[in-house]
C-alpha positions as CSV (number, residue, x, y, z in Angstrom):
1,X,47.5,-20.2,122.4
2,X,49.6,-19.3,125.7
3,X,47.1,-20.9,128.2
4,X,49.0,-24.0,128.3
5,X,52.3,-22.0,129.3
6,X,53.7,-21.1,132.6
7,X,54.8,-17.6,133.6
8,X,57.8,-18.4,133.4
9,X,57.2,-19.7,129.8
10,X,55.2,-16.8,128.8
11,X,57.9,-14.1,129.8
12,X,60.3,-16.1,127.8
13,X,58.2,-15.2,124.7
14,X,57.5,-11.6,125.5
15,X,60.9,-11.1,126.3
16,X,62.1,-12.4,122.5
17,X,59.4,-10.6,120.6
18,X,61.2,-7.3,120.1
19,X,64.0,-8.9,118.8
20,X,63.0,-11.8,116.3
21,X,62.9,-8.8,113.1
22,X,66.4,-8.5,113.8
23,X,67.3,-11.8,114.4
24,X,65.8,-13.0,110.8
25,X,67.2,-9.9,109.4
26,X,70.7,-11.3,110.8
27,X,70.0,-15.5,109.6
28,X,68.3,-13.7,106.5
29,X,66.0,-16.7,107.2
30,X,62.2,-16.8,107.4
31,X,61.8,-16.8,111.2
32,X,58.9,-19.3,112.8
33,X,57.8,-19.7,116.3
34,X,55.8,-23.2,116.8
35,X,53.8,-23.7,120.2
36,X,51.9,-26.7,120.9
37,X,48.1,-26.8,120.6
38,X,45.9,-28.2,122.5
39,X,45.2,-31.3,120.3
40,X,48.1,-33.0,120.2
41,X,47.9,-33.4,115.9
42,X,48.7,-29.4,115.5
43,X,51.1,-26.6,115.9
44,X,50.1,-23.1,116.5
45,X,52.2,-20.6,114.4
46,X,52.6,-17.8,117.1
47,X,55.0,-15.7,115.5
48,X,56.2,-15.3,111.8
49,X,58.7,-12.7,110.3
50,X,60.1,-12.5,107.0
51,X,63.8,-10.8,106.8
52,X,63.6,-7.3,105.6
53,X,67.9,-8.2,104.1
54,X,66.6,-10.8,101.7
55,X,65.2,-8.6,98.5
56,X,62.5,-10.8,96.5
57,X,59.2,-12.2,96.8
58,X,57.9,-12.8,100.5
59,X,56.1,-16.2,101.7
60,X,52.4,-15.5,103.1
61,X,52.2,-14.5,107.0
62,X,50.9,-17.7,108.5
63,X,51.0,-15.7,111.9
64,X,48.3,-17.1,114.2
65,X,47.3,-20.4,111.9
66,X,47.1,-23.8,113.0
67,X,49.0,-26.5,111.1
68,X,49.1,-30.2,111.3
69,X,52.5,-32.3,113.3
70,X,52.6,-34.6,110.1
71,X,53.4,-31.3,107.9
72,X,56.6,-30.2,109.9
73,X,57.8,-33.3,111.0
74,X,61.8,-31.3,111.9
75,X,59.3,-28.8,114.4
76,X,57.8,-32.0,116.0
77,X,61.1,-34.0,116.7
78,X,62.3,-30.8,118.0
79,X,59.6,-30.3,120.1
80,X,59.5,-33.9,121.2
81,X,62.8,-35.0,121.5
82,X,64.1,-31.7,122.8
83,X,67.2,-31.1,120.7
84,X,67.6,-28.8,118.0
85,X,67.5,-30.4,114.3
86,X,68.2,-29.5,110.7
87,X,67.3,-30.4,107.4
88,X,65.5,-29.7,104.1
89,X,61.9,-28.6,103.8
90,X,59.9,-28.2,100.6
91,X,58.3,-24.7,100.2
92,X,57.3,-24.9,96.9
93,X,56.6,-27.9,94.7
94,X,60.2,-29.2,94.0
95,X,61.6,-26.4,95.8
96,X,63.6,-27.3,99.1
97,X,65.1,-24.3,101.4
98,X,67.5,-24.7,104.5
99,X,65.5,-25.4,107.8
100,X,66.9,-25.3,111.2
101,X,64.7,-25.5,114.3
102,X,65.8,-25.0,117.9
103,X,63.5,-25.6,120.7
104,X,62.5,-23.0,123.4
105,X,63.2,-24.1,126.7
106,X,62.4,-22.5,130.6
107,X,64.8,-22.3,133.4
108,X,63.9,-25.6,134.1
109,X,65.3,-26.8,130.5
110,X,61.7,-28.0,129.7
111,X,60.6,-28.0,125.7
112,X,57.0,-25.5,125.7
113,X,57.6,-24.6,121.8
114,X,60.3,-24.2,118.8
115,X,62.0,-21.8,116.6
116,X,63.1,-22.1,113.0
117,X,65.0,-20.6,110.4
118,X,63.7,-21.1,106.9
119,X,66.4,-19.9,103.8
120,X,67.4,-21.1,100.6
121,X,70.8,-19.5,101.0
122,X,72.4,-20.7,104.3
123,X,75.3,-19.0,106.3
124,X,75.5,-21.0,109.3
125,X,77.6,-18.6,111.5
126,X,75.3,-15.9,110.8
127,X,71.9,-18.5,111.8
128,X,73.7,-19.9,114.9
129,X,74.7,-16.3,116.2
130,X,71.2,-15.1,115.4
131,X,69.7,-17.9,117.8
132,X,72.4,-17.3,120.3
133,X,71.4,-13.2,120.2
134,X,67.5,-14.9,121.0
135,X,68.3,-17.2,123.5
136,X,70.4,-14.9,125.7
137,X,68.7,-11.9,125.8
138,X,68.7,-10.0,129.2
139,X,65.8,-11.0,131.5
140,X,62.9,-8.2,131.1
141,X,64.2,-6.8,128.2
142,X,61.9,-3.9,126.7
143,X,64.4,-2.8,124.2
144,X,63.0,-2.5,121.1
145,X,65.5,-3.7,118.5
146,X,65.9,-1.6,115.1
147,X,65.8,-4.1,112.1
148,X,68.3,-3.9,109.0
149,X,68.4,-3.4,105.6
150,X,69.8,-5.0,102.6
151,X,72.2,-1.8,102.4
152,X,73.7,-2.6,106.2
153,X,76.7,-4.6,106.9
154,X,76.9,-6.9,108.9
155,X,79.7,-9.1,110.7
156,X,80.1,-11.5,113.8
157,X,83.4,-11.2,115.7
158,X,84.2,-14.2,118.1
159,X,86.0,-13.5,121.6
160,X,89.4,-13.3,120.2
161,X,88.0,-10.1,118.3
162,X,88.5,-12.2,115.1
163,X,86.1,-11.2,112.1
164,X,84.2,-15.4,111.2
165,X,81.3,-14.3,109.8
166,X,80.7,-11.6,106.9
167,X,77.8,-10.4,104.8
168,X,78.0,-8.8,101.0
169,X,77.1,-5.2,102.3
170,X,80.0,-5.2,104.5
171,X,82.5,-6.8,102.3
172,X,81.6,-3.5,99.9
173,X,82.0,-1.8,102.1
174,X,85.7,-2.5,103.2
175,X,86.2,-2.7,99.4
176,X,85.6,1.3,99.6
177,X,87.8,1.7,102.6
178,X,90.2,-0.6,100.5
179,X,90.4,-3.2,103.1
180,X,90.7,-7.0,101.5
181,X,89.8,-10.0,102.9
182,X,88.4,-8.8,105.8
183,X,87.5,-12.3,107.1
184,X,89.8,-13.6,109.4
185,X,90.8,-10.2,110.3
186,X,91.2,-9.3,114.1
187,X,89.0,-5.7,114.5
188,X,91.7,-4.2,116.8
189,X,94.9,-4.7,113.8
190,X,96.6,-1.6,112.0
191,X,94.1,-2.0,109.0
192,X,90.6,-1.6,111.0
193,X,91.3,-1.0,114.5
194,X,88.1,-0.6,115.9
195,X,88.6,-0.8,119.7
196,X,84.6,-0.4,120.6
197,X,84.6,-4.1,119.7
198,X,86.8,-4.8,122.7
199,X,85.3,-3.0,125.1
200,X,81.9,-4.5,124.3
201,X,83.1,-8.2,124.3
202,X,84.7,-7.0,127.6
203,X,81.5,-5.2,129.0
204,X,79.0,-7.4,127.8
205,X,77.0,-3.5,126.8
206,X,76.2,-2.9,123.7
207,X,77.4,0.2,122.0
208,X,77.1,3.0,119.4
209,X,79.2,5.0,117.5
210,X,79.8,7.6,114.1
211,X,83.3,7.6,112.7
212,X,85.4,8.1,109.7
213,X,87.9,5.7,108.2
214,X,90.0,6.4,105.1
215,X,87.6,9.6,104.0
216,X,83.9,7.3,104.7
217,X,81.8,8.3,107.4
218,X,80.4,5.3,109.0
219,X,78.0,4.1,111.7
220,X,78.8,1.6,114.1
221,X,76.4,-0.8,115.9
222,X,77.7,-3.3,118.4
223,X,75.8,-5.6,120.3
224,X,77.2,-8.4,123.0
225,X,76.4,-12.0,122.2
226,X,75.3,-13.0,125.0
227,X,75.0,-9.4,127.0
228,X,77.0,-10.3,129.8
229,X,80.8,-9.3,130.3
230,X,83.4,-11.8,128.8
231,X,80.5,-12.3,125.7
232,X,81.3,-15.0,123.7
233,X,81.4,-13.5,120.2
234,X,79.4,-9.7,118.7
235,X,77.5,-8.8,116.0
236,X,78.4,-5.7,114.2
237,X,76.3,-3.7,112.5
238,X,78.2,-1.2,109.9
239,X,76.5,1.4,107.7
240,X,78.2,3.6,105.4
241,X,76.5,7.1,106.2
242,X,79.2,9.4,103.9
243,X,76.2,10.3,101.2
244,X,73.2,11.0,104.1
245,X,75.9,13.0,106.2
246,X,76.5,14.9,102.7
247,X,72.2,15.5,101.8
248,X,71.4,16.1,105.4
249,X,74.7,19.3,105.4
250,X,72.8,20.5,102.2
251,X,69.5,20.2,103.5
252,X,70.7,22.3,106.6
253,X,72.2,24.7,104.5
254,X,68.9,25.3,102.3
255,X,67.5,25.7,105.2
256,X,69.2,28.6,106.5
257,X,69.3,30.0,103.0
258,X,65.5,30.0,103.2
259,X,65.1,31.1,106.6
260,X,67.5,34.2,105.5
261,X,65.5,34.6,102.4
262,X,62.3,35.0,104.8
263,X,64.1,37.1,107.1
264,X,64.9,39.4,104.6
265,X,62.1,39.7,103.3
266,X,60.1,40.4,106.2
267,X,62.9,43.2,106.7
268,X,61.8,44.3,103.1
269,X,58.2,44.6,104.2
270,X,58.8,46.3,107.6
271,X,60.8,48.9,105.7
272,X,57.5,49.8,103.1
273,X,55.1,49.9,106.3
274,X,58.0,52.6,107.6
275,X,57.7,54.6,104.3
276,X,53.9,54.2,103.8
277,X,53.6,55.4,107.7
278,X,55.7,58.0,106.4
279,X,53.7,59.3,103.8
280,X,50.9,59.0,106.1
281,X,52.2,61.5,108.5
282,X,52.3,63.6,105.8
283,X,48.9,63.3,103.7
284,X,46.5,65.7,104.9
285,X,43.3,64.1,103.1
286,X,41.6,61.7,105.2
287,X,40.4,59.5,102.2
288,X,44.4,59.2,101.6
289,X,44.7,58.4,105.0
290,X,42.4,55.8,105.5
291,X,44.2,53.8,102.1
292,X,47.3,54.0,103.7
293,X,46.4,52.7,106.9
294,X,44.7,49.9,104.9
295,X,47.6,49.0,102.9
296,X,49.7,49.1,106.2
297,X,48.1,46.6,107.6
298,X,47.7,44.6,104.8
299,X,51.9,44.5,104.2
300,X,52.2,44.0,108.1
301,X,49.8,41.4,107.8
302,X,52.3,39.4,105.5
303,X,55.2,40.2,107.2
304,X,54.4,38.9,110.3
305,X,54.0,35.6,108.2
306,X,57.3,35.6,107.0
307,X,58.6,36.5,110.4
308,X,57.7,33.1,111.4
309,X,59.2,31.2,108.0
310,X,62.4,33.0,109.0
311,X,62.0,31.3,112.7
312,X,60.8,27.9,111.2
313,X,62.0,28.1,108.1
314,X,60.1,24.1,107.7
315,X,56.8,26.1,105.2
316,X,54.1,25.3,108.3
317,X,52.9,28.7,110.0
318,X,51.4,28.2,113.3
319,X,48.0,30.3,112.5
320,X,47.4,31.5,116.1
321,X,50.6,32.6,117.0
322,X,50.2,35.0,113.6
323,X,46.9,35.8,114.2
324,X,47.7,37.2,117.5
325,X,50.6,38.9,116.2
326,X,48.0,41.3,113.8
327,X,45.7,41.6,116.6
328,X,48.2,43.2,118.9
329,X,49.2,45.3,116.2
330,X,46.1,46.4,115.0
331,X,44.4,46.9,118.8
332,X,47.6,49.3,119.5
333,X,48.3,51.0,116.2
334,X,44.4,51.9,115.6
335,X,42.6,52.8,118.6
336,X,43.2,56.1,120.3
337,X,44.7,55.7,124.1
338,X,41.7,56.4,126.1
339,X,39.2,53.7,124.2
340,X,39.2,51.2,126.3
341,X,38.4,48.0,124.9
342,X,37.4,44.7,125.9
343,X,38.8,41.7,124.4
344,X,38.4,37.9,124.6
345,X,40.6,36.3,122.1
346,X,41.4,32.4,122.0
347,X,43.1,30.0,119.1
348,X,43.5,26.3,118.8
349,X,46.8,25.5,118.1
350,X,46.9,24.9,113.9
351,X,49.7,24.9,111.5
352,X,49.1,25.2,107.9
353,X,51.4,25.7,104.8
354,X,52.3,29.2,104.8
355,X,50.9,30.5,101.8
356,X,47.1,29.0,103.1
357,X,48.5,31.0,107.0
358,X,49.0,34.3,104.4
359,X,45.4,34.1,103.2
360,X,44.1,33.8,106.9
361,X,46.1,36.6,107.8
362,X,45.1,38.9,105.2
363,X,41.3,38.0,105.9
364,X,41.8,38.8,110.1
365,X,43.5,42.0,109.2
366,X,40.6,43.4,107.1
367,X,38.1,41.8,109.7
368,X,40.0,43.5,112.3
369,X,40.5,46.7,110.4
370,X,37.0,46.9,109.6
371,X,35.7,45.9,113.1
372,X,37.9,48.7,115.1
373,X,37.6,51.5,112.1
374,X,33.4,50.9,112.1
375,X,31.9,49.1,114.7
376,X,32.7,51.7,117.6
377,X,33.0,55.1,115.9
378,X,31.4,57.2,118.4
379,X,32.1,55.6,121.3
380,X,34.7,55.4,123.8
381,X,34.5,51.5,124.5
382,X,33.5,47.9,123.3
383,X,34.3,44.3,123.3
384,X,35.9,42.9,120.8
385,X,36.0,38.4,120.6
386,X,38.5,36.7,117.8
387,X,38.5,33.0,117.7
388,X,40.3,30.7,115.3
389,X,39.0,27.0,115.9
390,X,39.7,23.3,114.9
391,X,35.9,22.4,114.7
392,X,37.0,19.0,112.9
393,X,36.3,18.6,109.4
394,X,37.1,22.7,109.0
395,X,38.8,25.6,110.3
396,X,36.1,28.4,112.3
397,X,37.6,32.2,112.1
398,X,35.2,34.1,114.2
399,X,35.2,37.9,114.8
400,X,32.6,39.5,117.0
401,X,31.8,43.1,118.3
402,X,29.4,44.6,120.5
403,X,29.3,48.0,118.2
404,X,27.0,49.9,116.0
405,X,26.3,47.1,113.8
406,X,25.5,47.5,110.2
407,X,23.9,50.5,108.4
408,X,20.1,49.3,107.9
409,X,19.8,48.2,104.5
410,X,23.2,47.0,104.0
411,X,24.1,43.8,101.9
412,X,28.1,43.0,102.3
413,X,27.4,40.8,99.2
414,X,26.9,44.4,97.1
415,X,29.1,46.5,99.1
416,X,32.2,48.0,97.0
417,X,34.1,47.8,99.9
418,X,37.7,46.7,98.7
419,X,38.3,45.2,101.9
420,X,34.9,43.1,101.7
421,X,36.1,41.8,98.6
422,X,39.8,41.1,99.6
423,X,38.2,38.5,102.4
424,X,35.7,37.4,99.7
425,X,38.3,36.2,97.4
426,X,40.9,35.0,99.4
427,X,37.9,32.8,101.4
428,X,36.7,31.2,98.6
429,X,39.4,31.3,96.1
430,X,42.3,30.7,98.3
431,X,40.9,28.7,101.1
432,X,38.1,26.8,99.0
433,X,36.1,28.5,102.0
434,X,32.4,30.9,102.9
435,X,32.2,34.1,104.5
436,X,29.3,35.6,106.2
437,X,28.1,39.0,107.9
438,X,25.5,38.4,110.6
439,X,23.6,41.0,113.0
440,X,24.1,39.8,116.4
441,X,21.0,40.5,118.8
442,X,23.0,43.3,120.9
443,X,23.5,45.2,117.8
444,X,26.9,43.5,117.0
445,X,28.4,42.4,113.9
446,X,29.7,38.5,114.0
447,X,32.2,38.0,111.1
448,X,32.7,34.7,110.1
449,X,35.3,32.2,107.7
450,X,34.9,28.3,107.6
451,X,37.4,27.3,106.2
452,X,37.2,23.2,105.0
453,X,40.7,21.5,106.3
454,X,40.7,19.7,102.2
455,X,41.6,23.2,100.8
456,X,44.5,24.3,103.0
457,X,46.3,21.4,104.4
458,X,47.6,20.2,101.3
């Protein structure tokens, strides 16, 4: 389709293509772009954008089909004659719509394709300022041009900063600020004075801005038409942002409400590991020992989770970060100084909703507790290896020790161990998950959780 063009020609086209959304969104037109074909007899449809401000039905994309001359007859005097033409053009049986066409010229002022605007409900300030925002758009342009909505306003002021051109949207929206007849209005008099519009008529740079006017926070859009200083007219792009400014305060504010919540609550938590420590200094039984040490674990385990709400406060726990957290704590709090272990411990990076990252916490303190409590009583060193991976379709916790291994004739699937049946439950209950025990060939225990991503990213 772009064989036939020069480079010249060719950059002309890649320079528009960001900004034809926005230009139909401003004609609220059907936007077309014709280039000849090879045959003489036929058009090639390179481009075709419907206007995302016109609310209805919307034409079939006929982007990249070939039609016949004798079907738009406007495109081909356009494209032969070299001038841009107007008239009516049947859409539907009976049915005619507006339909301008401009043709697409080089440096040279040579005709290599065509542009039209297709709408049933014309504004012809708004079309020609649309084509003038196409035609003169700065040479290598890469700017990728945000499209509008049916809910922006939108205005054209001339070089005069006088107000000729103005949609529905905007018109409501100076009806809120109580501004009448804003057409015809100059943008820097007592009533709007908006001075940005100056400056970027001057400039020829387009420009941004949030403000409020009469109580309404609104957002300002301003781009140079063309973008050269002394511009010959802008298009203004207004949005009335008073209700999103309002949610996104609220949102912020629920945020740190939850983030507190969290934060106290992990603060709750650390304060019941104090007091069960407590009572643990004091128990002289070692059964009653070995429970509370369990349960401490088990509430730290938790804690550490909401530690990280209180940080993120969003519900997504990164699962490495916590997992490491336990293991530190565990590795200090339960071996005695001169052990000396080695570890290996590695995570992929993984965040998961945070009552799934609780379940995964709870199940690597257990395996933890059980690992340092059984694997090396006896001895006065070992290797220890935690991984949590992202093996693609699942979720791989892995614990491994070089220790003891397990008592000869023992079945974890029997055992009354309530730790054993903790990690049971919350792998296959919680996590929709299995869980194995598995001799290793050194006389290691490998511990192991696959977890399927279905039951813990939702």
């Amino acid at each position: 389709m772009l064989n036939n063009l020069t480079a010249e020609q060719r950059n002309i086209l890649q320079n528009m293509l960001p900004a034809l959304g926005l230009a139909a969104d401003i004609a609220r037109a059907k936007l077309t772009v014709f280039l000849p074909d090879s045959d003489r007899k036929f058009f090639n449809i390179y481009r075709q954008i419907q206007p995302l401000t016109l609310l209805g039905e919307a034409a079939a994309d006929m982007t990249g089909q070939r039609v016949r001359c004798l079907e738009e007859p406007l495109v081909a005097r356009a494209m032969q004659q070299n001038i841009a033409v107007s008239g009516k053009r049947e859409w539907k049986l009976g049915i005619f719509s507006s339909f301008r066409v401009f043709p697409l010229r080089d440096g040279y002022g040579k005709c290599f394709g065509a542009l039209s605007f297709d709408t049933d409900d014309p504004d012809e300030v708004m079309l020609r300022t649309a084509w003038e925002f196409l035609r003169n758009l700065p040479g290598g342009s890469v700017q990728q041009y945000e499209r509008l909505s049916p809910e922006d306003g939108l205005m054209v002021v001339d070089a005069q900063k006088v107000i000729i051109a103005v949609n529905n949207k905007a018109r409501h929206i100076f009806q809120i600020l109580h501004v009448a007849d804003v057409q015809g209005r100059r943008t820097n008099d007592l009533a709007i004075n908006w001075p940005l519009v100056g400056m970027v008529i001057d400039t020829g740079i387009a420009e941004s801005k949030q403000f409020f006017m009469h109580g309404r926070l609104l957002f300002m859009k301003v781009l140079p038409v063309p973008a050269r200083p002394k511009s010959s007219c802008a298009i203004i792009i207004l949005q009335d942002i008073t209700e999103l400014h309002k949610k996104d305060e609220e949102l912020l504010i629920k945020s740190a409400v939850i983030k507190e919540i969290h934060h106290r609550v992990k603060n709750n938590l650390q304060t019941i590991v104090s007091l069960l420590r407590l009572q643990e200094r004091r128990t002289v039984s070692d059964e009653a020992k070995s429970v509370l040490q369990d349960c401490i674990g088990r509430v730290n385990s938790i804690a550490v989770v909401h530690e990280y709400l209180s940080q993120q406060g969003d519900g997504m726990i990164d699962v490495g970060k916590v997992a490491k957290s336990i293991y530190q704590a565990l590795v200090s709090s339960m071996l005695n100084s001169d052990f000396v272990l080695e570890t290996d411990f590695a995570t992929d990076d993984v965040l998961l909703p945070s009552e799934k990252a609780t379940s995964i916490a709870l199940i690597l303190n257990e395996l933890l507790q059980n690992a340092i409590e059984h694997a090396f009583a006896g001895r006065q060193s070992g290797r220890l290896t935690v991984r949590f991976n992202d093996s693609g379709s699942c979720y791989e916790l892995l614990i491994a020790d070089n220790g003891v291994g397990l008592p000869p004739g023992f079945s974890w699937q029997q055992s009354g161990s309530l730790g054993l049946k903790i990690i049971r439950t919350m792998a296959e209950a919680d996590l929709k998950g299995s869980f194995s025990l598995t001799p290793l060939a050194d006389g290691g225990v490998l511990a192991s959780v696959v977890i399927p991503k279905g039951g813990v990213e939702k």
